[in-house]
VEXDREN-2710 file (C-alpha; in Angstrom, 1 decimal):
% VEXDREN-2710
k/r/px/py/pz
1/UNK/-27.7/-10.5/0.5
2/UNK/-25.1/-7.9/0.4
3/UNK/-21.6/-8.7/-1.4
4/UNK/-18.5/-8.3/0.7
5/UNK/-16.2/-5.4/1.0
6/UNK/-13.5/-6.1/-1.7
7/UNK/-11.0/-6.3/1.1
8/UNK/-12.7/-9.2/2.1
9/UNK/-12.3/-11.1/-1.0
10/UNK/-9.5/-13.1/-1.3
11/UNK/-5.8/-11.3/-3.0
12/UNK/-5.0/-13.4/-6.7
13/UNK/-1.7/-13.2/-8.3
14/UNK/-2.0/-13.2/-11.6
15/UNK/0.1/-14.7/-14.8
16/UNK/-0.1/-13.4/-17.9
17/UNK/1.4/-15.2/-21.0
18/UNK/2.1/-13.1/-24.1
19/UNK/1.4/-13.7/-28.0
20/UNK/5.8/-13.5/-27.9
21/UNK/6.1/-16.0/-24.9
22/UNK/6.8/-18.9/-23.4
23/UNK/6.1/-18.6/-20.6
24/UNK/3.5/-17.1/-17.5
25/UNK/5.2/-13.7/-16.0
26/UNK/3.8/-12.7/-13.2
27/UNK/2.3/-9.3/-13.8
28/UNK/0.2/-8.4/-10.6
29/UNK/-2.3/-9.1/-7.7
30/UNK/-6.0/-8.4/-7.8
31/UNK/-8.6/-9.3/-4.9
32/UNK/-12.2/-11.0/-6.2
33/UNK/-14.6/-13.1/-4.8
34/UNK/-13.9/-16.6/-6.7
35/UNK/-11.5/-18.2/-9.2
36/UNK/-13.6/-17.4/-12.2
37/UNK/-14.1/-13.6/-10.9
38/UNK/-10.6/-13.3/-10.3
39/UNK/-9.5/-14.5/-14.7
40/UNK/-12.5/-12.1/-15.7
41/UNK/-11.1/-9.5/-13.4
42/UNK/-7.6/-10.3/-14.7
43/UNK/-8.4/-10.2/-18.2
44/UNK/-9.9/-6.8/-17.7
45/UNK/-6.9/-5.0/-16.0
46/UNK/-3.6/-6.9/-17.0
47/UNK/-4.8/-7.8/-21.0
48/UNK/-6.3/-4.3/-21.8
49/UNK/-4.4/-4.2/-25.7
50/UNK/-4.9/-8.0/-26.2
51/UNK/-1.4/-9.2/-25.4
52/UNK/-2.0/-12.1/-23.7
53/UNK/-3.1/-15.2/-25.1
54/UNK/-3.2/-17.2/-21.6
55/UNK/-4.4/-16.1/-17.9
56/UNK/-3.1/-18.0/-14.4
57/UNK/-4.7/-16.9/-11.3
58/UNK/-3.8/-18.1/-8.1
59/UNK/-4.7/-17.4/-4.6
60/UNK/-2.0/-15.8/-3.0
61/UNK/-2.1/-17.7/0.2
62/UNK/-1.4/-20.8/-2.0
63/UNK/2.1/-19.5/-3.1
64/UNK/4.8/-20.6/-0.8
65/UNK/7.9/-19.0/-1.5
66/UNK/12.1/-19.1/-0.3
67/UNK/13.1/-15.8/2.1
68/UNK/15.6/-13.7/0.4
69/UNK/17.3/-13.1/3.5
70/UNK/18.1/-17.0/3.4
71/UNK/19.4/-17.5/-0.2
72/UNK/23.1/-18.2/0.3
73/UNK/22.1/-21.0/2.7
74/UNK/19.0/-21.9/0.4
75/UNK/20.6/-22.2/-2.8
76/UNK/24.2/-23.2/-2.0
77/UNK/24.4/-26.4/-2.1
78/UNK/22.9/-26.7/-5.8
79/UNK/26.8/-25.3/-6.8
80/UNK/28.0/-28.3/-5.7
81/UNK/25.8/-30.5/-8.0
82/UNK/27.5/-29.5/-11.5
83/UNK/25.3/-32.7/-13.0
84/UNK/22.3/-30.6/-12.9
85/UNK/23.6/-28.1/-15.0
86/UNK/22.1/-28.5/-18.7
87/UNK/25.5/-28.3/-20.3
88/UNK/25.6/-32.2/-19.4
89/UNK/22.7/-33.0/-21.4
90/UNK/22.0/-32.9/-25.7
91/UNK/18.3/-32.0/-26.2
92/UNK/17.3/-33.5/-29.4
93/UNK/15.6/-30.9/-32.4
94/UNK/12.5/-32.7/-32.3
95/UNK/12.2/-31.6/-29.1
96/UNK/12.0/-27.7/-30.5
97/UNK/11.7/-24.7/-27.3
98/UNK/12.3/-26.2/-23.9
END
């Protein structure tokens, strides 16, 4: 049984959170074969000098994203909902990074 071209295999974007971070920053796109190929293949390329301390892969068809051609219209009308703004809200300390 022969293994497929890696064209075939499906494209991953991958997220890579660092020792300093909060967060997952999106640092790339591989293609692999499965879920678990794609992390091992991520870890590989995008956590060569052991910065990161957590791995997201996600297929790329999965990711559904705005147009930029159609942010005016897209994000708009969130300026007219000053409520959402976190000025209007006290986090408590307990609470720490958010």
């Amino acid at each position: 049984m022969s293994t497929p071209a890696l064209k075939e295999w499906p494209l991953w974007e991958v997220f890579v959170r660092s020792k300093q971070g909060l967060e997952h920053k999106h640092c790339g796109s591989l293609h692999a074969s499965d879920a678990q190929h794609a992390l091992q293949m991520a870890r590989d390329v995008y956590t060569r000098r052991q910065e990161g301390v957590s791995i997201w892969v996600v297929p790329s068809a999965s990711i559904t994203a705005s147009e930029p051609d159609s942010k005016d219209a897209f994000f708009d009308p969130a300026a007219d909902k000053i409520y959402r703004h976190p000025t209007f809200y006290e986090i408590p300390e307990k609470v720490g990074h958010m």
